[in-house]
C-alpha positions as a Python dict, from the first residue, in 0.01 Angstrom:
ca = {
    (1, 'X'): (0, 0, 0),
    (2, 'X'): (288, 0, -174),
    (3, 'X'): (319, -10, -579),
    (4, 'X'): (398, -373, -593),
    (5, 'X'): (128, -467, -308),
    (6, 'X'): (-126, -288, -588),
    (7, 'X'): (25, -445, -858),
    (8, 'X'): (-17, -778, -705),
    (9, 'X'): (-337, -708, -607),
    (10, 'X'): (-520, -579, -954),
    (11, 'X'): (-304, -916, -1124),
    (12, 'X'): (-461, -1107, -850),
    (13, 'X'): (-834, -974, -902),
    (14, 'X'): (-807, -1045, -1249),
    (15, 'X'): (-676, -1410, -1226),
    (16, 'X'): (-989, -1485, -998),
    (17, 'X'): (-1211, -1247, -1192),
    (18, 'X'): (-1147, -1236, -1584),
    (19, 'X'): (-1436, -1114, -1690),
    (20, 'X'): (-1313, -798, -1577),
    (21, 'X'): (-997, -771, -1732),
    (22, 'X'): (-1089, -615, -2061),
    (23, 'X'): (-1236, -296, -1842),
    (24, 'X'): (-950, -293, -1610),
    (25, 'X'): (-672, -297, -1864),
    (26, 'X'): (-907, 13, -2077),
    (27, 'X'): (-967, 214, -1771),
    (28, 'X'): (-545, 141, -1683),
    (29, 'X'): (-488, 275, -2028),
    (30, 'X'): (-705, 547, -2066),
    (31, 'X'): (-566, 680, -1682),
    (32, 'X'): (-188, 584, -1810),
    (33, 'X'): (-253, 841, -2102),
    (34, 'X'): (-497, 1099, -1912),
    (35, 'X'): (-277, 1450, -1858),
    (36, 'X'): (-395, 1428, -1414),
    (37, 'X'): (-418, 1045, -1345),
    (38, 'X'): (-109, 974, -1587),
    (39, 'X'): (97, 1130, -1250),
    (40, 'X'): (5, 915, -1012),
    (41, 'X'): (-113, 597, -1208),
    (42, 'X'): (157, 340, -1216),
    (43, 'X'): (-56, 180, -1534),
    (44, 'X'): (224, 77, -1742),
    (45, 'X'): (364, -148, -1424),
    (46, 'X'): (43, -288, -1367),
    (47, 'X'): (-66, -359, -1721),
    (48, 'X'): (289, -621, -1744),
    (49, 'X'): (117, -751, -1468),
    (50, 'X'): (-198, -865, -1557),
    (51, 'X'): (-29, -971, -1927),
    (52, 'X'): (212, -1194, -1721),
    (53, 'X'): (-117, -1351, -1548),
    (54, 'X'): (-272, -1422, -1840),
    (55, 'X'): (24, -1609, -1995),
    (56, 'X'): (120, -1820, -1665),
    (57, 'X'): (-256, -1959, -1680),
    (58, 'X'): (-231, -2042, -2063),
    (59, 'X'): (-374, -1766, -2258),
    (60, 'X'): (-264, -1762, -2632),
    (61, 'X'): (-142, -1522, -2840),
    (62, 'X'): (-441, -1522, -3062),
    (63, 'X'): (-603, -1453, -2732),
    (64, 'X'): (-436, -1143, -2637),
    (65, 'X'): (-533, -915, -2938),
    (66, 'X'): (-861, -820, -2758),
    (67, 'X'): (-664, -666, -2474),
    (68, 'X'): (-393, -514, -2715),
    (69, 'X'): (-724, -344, -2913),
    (70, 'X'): (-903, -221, -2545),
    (71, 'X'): (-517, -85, -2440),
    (72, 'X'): (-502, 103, -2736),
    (73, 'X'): (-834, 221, -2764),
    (74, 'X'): (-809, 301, -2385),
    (75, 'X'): (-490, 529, -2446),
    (76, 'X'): (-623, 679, -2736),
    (77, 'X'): (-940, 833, -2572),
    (78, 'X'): (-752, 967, -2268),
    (79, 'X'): (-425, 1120, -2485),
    (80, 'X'): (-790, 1286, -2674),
    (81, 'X'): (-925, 1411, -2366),
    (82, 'X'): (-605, 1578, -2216),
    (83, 'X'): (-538, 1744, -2604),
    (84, 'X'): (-922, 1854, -2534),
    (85, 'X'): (-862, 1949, -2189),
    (86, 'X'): (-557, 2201, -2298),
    (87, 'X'): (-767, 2321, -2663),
    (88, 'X'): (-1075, 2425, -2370),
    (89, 'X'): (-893, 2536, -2094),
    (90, 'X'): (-588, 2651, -2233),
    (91, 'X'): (-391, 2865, -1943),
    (92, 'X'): (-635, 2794, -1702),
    (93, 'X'): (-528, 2429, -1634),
    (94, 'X'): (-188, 2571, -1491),
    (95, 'X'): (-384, 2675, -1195),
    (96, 'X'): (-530, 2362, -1139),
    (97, 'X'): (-312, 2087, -906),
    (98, 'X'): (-86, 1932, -976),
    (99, 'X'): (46, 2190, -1202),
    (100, 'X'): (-16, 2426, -992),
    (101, 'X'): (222, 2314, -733),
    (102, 'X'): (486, 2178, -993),
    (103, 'X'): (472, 2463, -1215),
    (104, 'X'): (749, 2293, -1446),
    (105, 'X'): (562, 2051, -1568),
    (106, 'X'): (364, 2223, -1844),
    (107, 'X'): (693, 2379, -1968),
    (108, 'X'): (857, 2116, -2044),
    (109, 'X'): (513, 1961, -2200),
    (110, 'X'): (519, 2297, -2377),
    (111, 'X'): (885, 2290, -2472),
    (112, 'X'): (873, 1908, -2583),
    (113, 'X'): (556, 1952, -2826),
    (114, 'X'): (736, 2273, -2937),
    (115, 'X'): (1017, 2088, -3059),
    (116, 'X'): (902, 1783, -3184),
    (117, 'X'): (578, 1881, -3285),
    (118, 'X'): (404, 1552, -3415),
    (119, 'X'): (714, 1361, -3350),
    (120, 'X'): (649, 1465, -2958),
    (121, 'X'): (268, 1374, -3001),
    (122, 'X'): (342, 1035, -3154),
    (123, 'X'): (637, 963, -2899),
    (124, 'X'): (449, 1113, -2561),
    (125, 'X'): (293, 796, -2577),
    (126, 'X'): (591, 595, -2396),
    (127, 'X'): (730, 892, -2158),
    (128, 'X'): (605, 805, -1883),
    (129, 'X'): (429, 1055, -1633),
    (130, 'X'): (507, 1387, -1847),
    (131, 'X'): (245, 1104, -2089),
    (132, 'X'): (-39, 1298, -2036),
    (133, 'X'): (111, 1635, -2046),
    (134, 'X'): (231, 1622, -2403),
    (135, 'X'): (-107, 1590, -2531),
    (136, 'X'): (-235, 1862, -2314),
    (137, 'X'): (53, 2144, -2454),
    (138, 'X'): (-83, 2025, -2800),
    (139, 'X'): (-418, 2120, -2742),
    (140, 'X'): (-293, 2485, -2538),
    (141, 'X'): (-85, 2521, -2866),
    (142, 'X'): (-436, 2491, -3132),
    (143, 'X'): (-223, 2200, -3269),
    (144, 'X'): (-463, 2104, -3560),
    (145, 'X'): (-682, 1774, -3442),
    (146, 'X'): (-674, 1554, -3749),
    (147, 'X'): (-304, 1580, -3756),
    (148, 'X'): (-307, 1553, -3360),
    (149, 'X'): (-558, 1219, -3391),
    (150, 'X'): (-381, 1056, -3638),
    (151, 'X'): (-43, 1038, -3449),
    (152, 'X'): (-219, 957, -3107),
    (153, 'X'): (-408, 664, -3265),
    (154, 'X'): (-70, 512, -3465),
    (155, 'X'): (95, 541, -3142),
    (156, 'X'): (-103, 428, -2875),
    (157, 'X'): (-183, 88, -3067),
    (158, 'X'): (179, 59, -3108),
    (159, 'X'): (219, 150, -2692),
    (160, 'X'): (-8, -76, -2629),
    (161, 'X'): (138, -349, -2846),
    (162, 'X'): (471, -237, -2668),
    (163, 'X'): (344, -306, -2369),
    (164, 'X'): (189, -632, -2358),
    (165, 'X'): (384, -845, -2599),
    (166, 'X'): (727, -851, -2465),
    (167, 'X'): (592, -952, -2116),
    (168, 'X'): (367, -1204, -2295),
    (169, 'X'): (612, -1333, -2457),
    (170, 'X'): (872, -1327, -2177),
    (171, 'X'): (571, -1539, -2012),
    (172, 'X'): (454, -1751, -2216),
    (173, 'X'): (754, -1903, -2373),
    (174, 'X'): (977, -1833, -2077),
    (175, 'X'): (1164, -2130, -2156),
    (176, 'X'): (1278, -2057, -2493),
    (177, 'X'): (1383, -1721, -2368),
    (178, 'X'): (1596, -1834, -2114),
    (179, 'X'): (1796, -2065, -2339),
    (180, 'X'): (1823, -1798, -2552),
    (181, 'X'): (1955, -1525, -2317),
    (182, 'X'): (2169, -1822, -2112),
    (183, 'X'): (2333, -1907, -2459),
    (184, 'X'): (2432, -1590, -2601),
    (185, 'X'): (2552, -1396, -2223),
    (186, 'X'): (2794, -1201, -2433),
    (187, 'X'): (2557, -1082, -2704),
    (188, 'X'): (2332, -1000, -2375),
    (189, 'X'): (2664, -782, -2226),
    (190, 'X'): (2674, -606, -2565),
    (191, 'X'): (2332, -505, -2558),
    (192, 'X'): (2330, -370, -2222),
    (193, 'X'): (2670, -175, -2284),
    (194, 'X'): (2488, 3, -2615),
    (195, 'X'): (2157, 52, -2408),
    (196, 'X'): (2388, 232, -2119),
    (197, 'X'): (2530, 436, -2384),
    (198, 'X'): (2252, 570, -2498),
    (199, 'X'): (2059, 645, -2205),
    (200, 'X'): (2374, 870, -2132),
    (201, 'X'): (2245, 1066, -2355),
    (202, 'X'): (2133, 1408, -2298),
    (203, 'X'): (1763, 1337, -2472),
    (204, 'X'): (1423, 1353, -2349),
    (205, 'X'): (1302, 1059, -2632),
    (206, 'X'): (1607, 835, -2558),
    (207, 'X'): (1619, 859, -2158),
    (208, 'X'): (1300, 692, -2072),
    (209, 'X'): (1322, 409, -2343),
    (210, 'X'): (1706, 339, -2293),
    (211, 'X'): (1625, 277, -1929),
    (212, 'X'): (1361, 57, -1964),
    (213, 'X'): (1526, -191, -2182),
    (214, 'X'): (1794, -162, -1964),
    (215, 'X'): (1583, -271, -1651),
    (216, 'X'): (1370, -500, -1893),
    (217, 'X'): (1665, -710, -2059),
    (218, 'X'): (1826, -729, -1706),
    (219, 'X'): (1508, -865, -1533),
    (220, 'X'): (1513, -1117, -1870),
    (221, 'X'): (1876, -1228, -1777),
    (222, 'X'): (1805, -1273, -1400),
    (223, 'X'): (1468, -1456, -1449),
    (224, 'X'): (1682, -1710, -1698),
    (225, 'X'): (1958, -1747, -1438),
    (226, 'X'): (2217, -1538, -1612),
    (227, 'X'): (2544, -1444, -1428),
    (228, 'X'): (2504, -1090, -1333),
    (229, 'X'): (2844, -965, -1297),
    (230, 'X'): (2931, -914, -1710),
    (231, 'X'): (2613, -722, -1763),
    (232, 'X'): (2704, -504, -1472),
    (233, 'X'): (3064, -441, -1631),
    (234, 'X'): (2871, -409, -1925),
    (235, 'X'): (2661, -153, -1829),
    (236, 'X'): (2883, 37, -1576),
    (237, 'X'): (3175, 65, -1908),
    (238, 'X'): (2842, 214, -2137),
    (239, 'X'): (2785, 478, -1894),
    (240, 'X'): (3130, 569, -1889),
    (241, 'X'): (3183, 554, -2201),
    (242, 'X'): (2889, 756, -2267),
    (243, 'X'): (2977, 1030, -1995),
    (244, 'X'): (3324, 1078, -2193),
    (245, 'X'): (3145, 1150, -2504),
    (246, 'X'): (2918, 1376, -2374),
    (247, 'X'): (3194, 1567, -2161),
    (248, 'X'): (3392, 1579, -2492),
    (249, 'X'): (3102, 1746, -2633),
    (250, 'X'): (3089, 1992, -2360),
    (251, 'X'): (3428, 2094, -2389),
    (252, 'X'): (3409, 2147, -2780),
    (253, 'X'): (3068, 2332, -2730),
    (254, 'X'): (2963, 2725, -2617),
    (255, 'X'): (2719, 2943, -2438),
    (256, 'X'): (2429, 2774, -2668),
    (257, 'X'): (2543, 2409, -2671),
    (258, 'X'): (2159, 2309, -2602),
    (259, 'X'): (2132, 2336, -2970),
    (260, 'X'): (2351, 2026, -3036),
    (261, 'X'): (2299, 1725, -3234),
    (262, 'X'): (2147, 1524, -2970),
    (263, 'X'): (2160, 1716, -2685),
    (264, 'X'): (1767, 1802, -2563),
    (265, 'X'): (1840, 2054, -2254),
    (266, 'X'): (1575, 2237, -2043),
    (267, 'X'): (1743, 2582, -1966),
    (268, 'X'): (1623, 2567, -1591),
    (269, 'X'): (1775, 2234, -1541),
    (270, 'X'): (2074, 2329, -1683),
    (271, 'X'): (2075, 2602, -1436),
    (272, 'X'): (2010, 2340, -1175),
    (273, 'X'): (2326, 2113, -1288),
    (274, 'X'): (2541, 2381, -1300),
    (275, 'X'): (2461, 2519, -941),
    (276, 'X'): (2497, 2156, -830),
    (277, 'X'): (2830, 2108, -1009),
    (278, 'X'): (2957, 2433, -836),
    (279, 'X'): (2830, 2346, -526),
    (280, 'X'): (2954, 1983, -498),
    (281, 'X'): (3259, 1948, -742),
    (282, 'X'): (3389, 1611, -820),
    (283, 'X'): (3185, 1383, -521),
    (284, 'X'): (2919, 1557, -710),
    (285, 'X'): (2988, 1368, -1014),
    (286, 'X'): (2999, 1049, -842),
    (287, 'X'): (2658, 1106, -720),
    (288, 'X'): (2535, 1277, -1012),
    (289, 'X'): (2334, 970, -1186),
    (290, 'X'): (2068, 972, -942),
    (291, 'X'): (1988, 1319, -1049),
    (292, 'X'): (1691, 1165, -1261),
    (293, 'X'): (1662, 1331, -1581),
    (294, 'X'): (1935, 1583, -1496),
    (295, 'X'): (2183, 1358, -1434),
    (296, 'X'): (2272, 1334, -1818),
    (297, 'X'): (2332, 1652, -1858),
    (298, 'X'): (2639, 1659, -1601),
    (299, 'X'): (2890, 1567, -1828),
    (300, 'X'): (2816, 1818, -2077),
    (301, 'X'): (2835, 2097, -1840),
    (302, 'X'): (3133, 1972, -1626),
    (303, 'X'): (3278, 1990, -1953),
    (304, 'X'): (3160, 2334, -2063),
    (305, 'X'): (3248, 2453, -1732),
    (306, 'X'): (3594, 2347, -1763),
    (307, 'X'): (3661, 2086, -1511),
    (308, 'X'): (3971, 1886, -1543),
    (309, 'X'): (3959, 1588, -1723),
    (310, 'X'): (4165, 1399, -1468),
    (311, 'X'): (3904, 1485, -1167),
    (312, 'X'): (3604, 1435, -1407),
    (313, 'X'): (3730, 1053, -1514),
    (314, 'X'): (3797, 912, -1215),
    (315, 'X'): (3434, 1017, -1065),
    (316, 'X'): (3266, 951, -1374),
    (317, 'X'): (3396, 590, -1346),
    (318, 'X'): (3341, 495, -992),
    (319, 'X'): (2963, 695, -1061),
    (320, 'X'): (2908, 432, -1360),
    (321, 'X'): (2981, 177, -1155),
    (322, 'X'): (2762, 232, -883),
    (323, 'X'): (2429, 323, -1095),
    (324, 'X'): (2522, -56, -1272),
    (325, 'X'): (2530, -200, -967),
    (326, 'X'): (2227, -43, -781),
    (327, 'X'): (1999, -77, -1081),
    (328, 'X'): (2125, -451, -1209),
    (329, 'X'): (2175, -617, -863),
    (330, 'X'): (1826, -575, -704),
    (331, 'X'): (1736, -724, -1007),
    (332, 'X'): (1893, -1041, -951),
    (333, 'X'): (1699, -1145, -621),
    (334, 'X'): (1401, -1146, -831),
    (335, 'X'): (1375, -1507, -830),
    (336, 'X'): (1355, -1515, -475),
    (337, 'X'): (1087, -1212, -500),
    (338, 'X'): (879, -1423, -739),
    (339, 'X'): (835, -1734, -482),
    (340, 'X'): (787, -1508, -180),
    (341, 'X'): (483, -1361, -466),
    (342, 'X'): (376, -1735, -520),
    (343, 'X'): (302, -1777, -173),
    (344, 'X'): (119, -1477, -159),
    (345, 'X'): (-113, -1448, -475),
    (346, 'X'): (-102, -1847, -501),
    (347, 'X'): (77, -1800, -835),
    (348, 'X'): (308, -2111, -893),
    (349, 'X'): (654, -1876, -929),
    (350, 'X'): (761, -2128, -1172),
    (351, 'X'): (499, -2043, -1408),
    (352, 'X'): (600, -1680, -1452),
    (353, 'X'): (968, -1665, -1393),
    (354, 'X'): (1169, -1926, -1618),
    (355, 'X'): (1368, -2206, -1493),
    (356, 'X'): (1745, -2165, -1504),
    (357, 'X'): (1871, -2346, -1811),
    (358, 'X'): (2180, -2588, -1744),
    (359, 'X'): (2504, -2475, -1906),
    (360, 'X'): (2624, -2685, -2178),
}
């Protein structure tokens, strides 16, 4: 079954059963934020779904603050129990799977918490899988609880809040979004060229957000039958833009340029992008922003490395280019997706994606 297919499904089981959706959206929270589950468990994907359910049938805001409280409470208890799971276990959890077979994993937990301290704590909340992991390199570190409970409880209410509203919103008064979005395209373009920017970044606690606001304010713009080709331009000229910087950076910088203003670098993967740089050259570049987390970090050490500007612009351009277009253009069949979901889950499509608005 594919993540979708389950998606659908646990949206679909709560539409016909909603008596259960206060347990399923805890126990999807509490796995989001617990440091083994928070791997595999696509929670955060599911969560929008169920939201997006209860909006299409007519839920009300007023309404929703139960599951906003059982989300948060849900994430708090399992970001707890991994910080207890590291205090207990300490070095022995690295021998457990799945850190055992990805033996980077707890590093850069490690490394992150080590940094940021309770910044990291308070911000693990919305990284994704390494979620659980911060929490659990907090505890290994004796990281003292009160201070470690008070920013897990601020932030997983605020997660949670994260979470649900947007998509209930997005829902709910799909309508008013769309006019909004299909009357301002260009202040739409400009937001997706800044958001592009900074997920060019080379930074652990800009990376995951940047992208998805990216992803989220282009699903917005398709679902409100928004001309995709300016936020593509938009988005392909703030990578660019961004790589340029962070290239210029490169050049300027030295041996220890991981110290930076900005610039959050994992030695090893810096080892990694600079074996791929030498091994690949210039296609390399082209290719290089489907590295995943890595892939930010190319500029800066094509850069540092010396490449020639004139072989690094021209890939960096036609590389910009392409990640726009593969991330903004499956996007834009997502009308189509929704009524091919309609006919599955017998969700009217028209109650969770907007109607186009006519131009003026």
């Amino acid at each position: 079954m594919s993540l979708q297919e389950f998606a659908d499904a646990v949206a679909l089981f709560v539409r016909e059963h909603p008596g259960w959706a206060l347990p399923i959206v805890f126990g999807l929270a509490f796995g989001e934020s617990l440091c083994l589950v928070s791997l595999v468990l696509p929670a955060t994907f599911i969560l929008a779904a169920i939201v997006s359910v209860l909006a299409a049938g007519g839920t009300q805001f007023s309404e929703l603050w139960p599951f906003i409280a059982v989300a948060g409470l849900g994430g708090t208890l399992g970001y707890a129990t991994s910080y207890w799971i590291g205090l207990y276990f300490k070095d022995t959890v690295r021998d457990v799977w799945p850190f055992r077979t990805h033996p980077r994993l707890i590093p850069r937990g490690e490394r992150f918490f080590a940094k940021y301290g309770f910044a990291g704590v308070f911000l693990g909340h919305f990284f994704g899988p390494i979620r659980g992991v911060i929490p659990l390199a907090a505890g290994m570190f004796g990281m003292k609880q009160s201070t470690f409970q008070m920013a897990n409880v601020i932030s997983a209410f605020i997660w949670a809040v994260g979470i649900m509203a947007p998509f209930f919103f997005l829902v709910g008064f799909k309508q008013e979004v769309a006019a909004f979005l299909r009357g301002h395209e260009a202040f739409v373009a400009l937001a997706i060229f800044a958001i592009a920017f900074v997920n060019a970044v080379p930074n652990l606690l800009l990376a995951v957000p940047s992208l998805l606001l990216f992803l989220g304010l282009g699903a917005a713009h398709s679902l409100a039958g928004g001309n995709v080709l300016p936020l593509m331009a938009a988005g392909a000229a703030g990578a660019f833009l961004g790589d340029i910087f962070f290239y210029r950076q490169g050049a300027r910088g030295h041996a220890d340029f991981a110290t930076q203003h900005l610039i959050d670098a994992d030695p090893e993967d810096i080892s990694d992008v600079r074996a791929y740089l030498a091994r690949h050259g210039t296609p390399g570049i082209i290719a290089s922003k489907f590295l995943g987390m890595k892939r930010c970090l190319v500029p800066v050490i094509a850069g540092l490395d010396g490449m020639v500007l004139a072989r690094f612009l021209p890939a960096s351009a036609v590389s910009a280019v392409v990640w726009a277009v593969v991330l903004l253009l499956p996007i834009y069949f997502l009308p189509g997706l929704l009524e091919w979901l309609s006919s599955v889950t017998g969700i009217s499509a028209t109650a969770i994606a907007p109607a186009p608005v006519p131009a003026p």
